[in-house]
N, C-alpha and C positions, 0 to 999 in steps of 0.2 A: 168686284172681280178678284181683289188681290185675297179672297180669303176661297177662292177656290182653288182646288188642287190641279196641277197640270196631269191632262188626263196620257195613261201610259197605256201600251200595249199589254197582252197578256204575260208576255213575258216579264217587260218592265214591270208588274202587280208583282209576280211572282218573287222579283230581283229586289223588293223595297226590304221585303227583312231576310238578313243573312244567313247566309248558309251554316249549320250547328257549329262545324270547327271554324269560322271565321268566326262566328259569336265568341267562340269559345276563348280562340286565339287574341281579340282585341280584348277581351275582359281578362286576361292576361298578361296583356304588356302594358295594362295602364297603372300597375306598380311595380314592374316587372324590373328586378334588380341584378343587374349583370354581377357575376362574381359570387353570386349568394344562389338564386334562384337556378334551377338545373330545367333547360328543356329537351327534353324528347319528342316533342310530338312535332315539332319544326322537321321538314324534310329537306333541308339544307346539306350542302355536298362537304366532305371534311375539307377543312379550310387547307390543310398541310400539303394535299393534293393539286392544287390549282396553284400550275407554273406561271407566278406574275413574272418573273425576269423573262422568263422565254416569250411570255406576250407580248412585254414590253421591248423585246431585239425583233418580235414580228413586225410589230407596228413601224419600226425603225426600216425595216427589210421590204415592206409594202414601202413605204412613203419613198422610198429609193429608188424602186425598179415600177417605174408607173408605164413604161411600155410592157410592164408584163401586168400589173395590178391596178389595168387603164380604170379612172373616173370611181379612184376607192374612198372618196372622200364624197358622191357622187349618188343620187338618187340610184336605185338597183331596178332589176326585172323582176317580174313575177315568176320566175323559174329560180331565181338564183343567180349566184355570179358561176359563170364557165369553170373558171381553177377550182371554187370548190367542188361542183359536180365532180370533175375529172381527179379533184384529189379524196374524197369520199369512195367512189371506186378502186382507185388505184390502193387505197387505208384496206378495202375490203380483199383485195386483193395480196398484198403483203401480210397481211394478218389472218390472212385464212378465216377472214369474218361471217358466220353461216355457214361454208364450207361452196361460196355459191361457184358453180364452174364460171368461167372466163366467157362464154358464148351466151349463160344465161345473164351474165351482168354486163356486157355489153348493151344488149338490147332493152334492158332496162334504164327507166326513165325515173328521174330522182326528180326531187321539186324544193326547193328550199322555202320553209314557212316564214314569217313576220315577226316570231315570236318563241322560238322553241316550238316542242310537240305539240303544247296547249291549242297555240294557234292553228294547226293543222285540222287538231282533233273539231275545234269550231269550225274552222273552214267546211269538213267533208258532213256536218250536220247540217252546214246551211245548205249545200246542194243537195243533200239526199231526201227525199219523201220521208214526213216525221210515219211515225209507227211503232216497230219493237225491235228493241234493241237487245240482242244474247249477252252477256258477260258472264264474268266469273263471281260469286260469291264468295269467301266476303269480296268486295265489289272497289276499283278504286271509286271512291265514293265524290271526288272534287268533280272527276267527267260527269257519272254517272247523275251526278245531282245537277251539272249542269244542264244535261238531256232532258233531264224533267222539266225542268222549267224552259225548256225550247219546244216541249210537248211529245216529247221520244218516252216512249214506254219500256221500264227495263224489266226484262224478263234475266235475274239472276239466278245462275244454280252452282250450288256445290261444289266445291273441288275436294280432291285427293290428293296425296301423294306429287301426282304426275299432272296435276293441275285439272281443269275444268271436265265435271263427270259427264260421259257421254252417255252411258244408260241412264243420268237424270235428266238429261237433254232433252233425250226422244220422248220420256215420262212427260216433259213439262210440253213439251213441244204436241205431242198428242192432243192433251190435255187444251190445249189452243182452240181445237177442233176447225173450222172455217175460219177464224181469227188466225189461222195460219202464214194466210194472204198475208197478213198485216206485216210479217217481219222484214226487215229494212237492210239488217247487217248483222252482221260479229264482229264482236270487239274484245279482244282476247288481252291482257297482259302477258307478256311469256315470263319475266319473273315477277311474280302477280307482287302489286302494293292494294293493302299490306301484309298480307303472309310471306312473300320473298319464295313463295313456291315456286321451282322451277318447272314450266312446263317441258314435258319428256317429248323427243322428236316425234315418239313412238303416236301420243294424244294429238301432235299437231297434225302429222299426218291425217289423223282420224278426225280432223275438226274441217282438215280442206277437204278430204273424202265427203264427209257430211252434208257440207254445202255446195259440194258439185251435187249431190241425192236432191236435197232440197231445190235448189235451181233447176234442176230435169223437172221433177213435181209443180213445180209453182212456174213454170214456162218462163221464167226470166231469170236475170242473174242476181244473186245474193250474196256482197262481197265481204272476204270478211279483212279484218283491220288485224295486223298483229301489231303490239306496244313493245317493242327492245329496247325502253329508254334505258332499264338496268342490265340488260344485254352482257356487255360489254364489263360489266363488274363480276364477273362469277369469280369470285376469289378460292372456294375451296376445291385445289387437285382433282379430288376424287367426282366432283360431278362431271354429269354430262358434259360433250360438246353442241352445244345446239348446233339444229341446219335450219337454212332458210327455209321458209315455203316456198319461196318464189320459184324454186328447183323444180318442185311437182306443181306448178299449177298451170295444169294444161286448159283451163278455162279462160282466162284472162281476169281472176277476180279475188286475187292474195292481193294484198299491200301491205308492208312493214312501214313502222315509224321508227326514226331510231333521234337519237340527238347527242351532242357533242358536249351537254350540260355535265355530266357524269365521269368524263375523264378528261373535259378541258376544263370548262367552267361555264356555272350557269349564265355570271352575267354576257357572256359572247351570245347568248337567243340563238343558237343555231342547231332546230329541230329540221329532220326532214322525212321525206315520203318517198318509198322507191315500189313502181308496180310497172305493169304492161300500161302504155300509150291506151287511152282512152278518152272517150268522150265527159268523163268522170275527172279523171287527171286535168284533162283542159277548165272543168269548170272550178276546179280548186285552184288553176291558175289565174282564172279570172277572178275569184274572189281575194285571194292576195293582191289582188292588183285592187281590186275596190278597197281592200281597208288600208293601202297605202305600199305596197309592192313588199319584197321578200327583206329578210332584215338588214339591216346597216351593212353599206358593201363593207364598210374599213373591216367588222367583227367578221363578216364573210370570206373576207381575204386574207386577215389574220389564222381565220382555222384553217384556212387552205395552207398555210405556209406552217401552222403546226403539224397538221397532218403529213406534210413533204419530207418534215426538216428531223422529227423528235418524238413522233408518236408512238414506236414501239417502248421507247425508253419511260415515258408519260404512262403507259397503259399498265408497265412493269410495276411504277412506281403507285400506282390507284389501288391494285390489286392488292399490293402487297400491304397498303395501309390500312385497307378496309380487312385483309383480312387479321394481320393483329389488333382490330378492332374488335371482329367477330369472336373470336374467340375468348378473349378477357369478358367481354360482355356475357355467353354462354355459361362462364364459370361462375361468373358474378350470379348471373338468375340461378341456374340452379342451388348453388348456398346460400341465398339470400330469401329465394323466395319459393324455391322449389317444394318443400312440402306445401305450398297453396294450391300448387298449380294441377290441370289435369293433362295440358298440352302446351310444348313453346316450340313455334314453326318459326323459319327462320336459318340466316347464318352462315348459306352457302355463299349467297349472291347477296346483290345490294347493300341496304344497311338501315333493316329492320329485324324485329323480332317482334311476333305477334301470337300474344299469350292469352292462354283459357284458364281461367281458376275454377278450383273442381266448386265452391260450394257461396263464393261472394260476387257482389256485381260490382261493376266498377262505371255505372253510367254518372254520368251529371246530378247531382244529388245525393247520392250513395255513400254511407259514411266511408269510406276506402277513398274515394272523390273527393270529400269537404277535408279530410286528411293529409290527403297527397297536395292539395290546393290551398292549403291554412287556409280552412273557411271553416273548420268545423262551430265556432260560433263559441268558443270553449277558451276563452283570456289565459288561461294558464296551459292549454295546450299552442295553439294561438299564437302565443305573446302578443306586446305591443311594440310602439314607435321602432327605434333602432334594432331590439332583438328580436324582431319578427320572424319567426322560426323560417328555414329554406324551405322551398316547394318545387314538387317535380312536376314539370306537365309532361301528360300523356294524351294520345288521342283513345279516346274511349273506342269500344268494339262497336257499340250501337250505332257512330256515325257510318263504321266499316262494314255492317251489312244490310241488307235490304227489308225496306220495312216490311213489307209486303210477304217477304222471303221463307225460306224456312229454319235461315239462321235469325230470325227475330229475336229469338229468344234467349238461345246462348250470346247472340253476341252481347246481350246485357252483361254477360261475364268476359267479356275479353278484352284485350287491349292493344293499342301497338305504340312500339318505342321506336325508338329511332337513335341508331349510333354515330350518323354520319357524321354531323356537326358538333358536339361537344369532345371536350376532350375526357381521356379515360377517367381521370381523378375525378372528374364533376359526373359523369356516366356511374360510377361505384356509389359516389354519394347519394346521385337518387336514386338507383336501385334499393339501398336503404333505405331510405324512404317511403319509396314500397312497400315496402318490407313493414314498415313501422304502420303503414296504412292500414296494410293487411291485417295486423294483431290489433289495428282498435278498431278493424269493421268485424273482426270475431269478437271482440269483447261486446259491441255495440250487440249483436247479434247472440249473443246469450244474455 
């Protein structure tokens, strides 16, 4: 018996070998040398942003006033703690968050997940009927992968400009024919990872219009999900204001996700869901309650008391570091790497840029890859023991679009970096690097 394997579910078969960027990612850190080695492909939030002192006077301000911050030390509910609810609204409220009126966010129903977004986004797959899933291409690829192996079908399409194309929508959707039936949801990023597209109010409109059509068509309702974990980072002036959906949905079938990762900090886990009361909202509440109720009250109570005390001054300070991040990083690629490139999306919001080169790939294997990764197998490119040349990682384009898709192809040429977490000087150096890649997968290649 002990040389048989314990037998798994389909899912668990699926879950035995890792996801590409997690492969990627631990075959990475297992000589992965702080100080030397540059990563990009980490989506880690800038460290300079995340107010430890003001966490640390919360936690002091919770543990003090326990008639208002009752049992913070104390198993939670599956809704969440009260102060946060009421201080996530009230956040929304003073900060003119979506622009949502006062009557529409009243009767809105907020849920606090287990675990940041992640946890929601698993939550509302285990309640819903697997089948097909809309998103945006390139695709966030960690959900999207997780869906497959939970038996959810992604049906990815294109984006533009203003984010997810709706004349390819109805293309691909057609195309469905009686497999129409099958679709389940939309799942939208509004600033899409990893391009950092922002979707335009104008598209979103057009995405709930769509699935009210669809829902009349298919006699039931087809909800769809918006993602605003980067929301809340739009650092450059000149873009849009986003508005909620929750304003236009007179169906009962928008929900936004939003989280507190990105301009407090991620280790607080505090993702949430705000939509109309439903029989759907109830059963994502009882699944936080099966895998162990909504996250740690104390981190619960703590955001509550940042959002009260110091959040506009916090949100000032997020924006303004990502965006002189964005910008030194835009300069950097264009003179570093700009004659490879054919396109670099990116730079208003969050803290990605995610780039196309007009004529090289940059997948796993690819000499631009075994370059940027010292793996080209080349001792005097290489080096050895102590002067092991630095390596940048990047997350390849092929993880970020869909196999299936119709970016299969190019995305073998793209890539995304990531500015959030490194600091500038280490961010220059591997763009160099790049750079250095770039001119030995052209020499490779002639």
């Amino acid at each position: 018996m002990k040389d048989q394997e314990i037998r798994l579910s389909e899912y668990g078969q699926k879950s035995v070998s890792a996801a590409p960027v997690s492969r990627m990612m631990v075959s990475f850190a297992r000589d992965f040398r702080e100080g030397v080695d540059i990563n990009l492909g980490v989506g880690y939030v800038n460290e300079k942003t995340i107010p430890g002192r003001k966490i640390e006077e919360a936690l002091h301000a919770v543990l003090a006033r326990p008639e208002r911050y009752r049992q913070a030390l104390n198993y939670g509910e599956p809704q969440g703690s009260n102060n946060l609810i009421h201080s996530i609204k009230d956040f929304y409220r003073r900060c003119h968050i979506g622009g949502l009126p006062g009557k529409v966010l009243e009767k809105t129903e907020v849920v606090i997940g287990p675990s940041g977004i992640t946890s929601l986004l698993e939550a509302l797959a285990q309640v819903l009927p697997r089948g097909i899933v809309i998103t945006t291409d390139p695709m966030y690829y960690i959900y999207c992968h997780v869906l497959e192996r939970m038996g959810f079908e992604i049906l990815a399409v294109p984006e533009d400009e203003e984010g997810i194309r709706m004349d390819r929508l109805a293309e691909k959707v057609k195309r469905l024919g009686v497999r129409k039936k099958e679709i389940q949801f939309l799942y939208i990023v509004t600033i899409n990872n990893p391009t950092c597209t922002i979707l335009s109010n104008r598209r979103r409109r057009q995405i709930v219009e769509w699935a009210f059509k669809l829902s009349a068509e298919e006699g039931r309702s087809i909800p769809v999900f918006f993602d605003k974990a980067y929301e809340e980072i739009i650092h450059d002036p000149r873009a849009e204001k986003p508005q909620s959906a929750l304003s236009y949905d007179g169906q009962g079938i928008v929900y936004e996700l939003g989280s507190l990762s990105k301009i407090l900090a991620p280790a607080l886990r505090i993702g949430y869901m705000m939509g109309p009361a439903s029989a759907f909202l109830q059963a994502v509440r009882q699944r936080i309650n099966d895998v162990g109720f909504s996250a740690p009250m104390i981190t619960q109570e703590i955001s509550s008391y940042l959002l009260d005390h110091c959040i506009e001054e916090q949100l000032a300070k997020v924006i303004a570091g990502y965006r002189e991040k964005a910008v030194a990083v835009r300069r950097w690629i264009e003179e570093y790497l700009g004659e490879f490139l054919a396109e670099c999306r990116g730079g208003q919001a969050g803290f990605y840029y995610y780039l196309t080169f007009a004529a090289m790939e940059t997948t796993e294997g690819s000499p631009f890859f075994r370059f940027a990764s010292r793996t080209t197998g080349n001792r005097v490119l290489d080096r050895e023991g102590e002067a092991l040349r630095p390596r940048a990682i990047y997350i390849p384009g092929e993880i970020c679009v869909h196999s299936k898709g119709d970016l299969a192809a190019i995305g073998k040429r793209q890539l995304r970096i990531s500015y959030g977490f490194e600091e500038l000087e280490g961010i220059e150096k591997a763009i160099k690097i790049l750079r250095d890649a770039a001119l030995y997968a052209r020499k490779e290649r002639e």
